[in-house]
N, C-alpha and C positions, 0 to 999 in steps of 0.2 A: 702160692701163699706160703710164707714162711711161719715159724715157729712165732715170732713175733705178730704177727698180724689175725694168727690161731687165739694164741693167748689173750690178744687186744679182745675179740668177739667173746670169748666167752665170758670175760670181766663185765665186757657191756650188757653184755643179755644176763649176767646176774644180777648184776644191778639193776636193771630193768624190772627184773623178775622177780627179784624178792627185795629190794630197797626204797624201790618205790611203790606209792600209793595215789597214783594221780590219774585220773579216767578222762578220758579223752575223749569226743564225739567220733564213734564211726572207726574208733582205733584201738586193740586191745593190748596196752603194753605188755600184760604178761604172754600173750603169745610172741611177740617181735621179740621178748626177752629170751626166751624158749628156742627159735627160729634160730637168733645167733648163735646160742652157744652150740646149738646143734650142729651149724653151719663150721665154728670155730673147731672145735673137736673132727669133726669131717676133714678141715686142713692140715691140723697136726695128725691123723693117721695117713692120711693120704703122704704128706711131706715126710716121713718116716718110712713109710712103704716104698718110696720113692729113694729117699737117700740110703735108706738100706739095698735098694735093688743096686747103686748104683758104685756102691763099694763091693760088689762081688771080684768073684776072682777071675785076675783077667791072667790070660796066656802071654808070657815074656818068649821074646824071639830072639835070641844071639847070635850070631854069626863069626863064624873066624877065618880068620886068613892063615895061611900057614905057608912055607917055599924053605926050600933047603939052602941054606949058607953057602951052596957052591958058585960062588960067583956075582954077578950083579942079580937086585932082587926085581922080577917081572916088573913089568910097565906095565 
């Protein structure tokens, strides 16, 4: 889940949750509104936990070659 699709759930489960007033048989908006955002939030810390793990520091490897000018250079 990206940053986007984090933000999407929690707008919806606000909305849910505190915009609407509509009762449903058998269905409690304010908890489903609740549910996402809680859900949305859980994916932006996770995707941050994540892209922060994933920008660590990584070990650079170089290599060199080096031959002395005397003559032709190794094959």
């Amino acid at each position: 889940m990206g940053i986007g699709v984090g933000i999407f759930l929690i707008v919806v489960g606000a909305i849910l949750t505190f915009a609407l007033d509509v009762k449903m048989a058998g269905v409690d908006l304010d908890v489903v509104g609740w549910i996402l955002m809680l859900a949305g939030v859980a994916g932006l810390v996770l995707f941050f936990y994540f892209w922060n793990r994933r920008r660590g520091s990584r070990a650079v490897v170089t290599e060199r070659r080096s031959y002395e000018d005397a003559g032709q250079p190794p094959v």
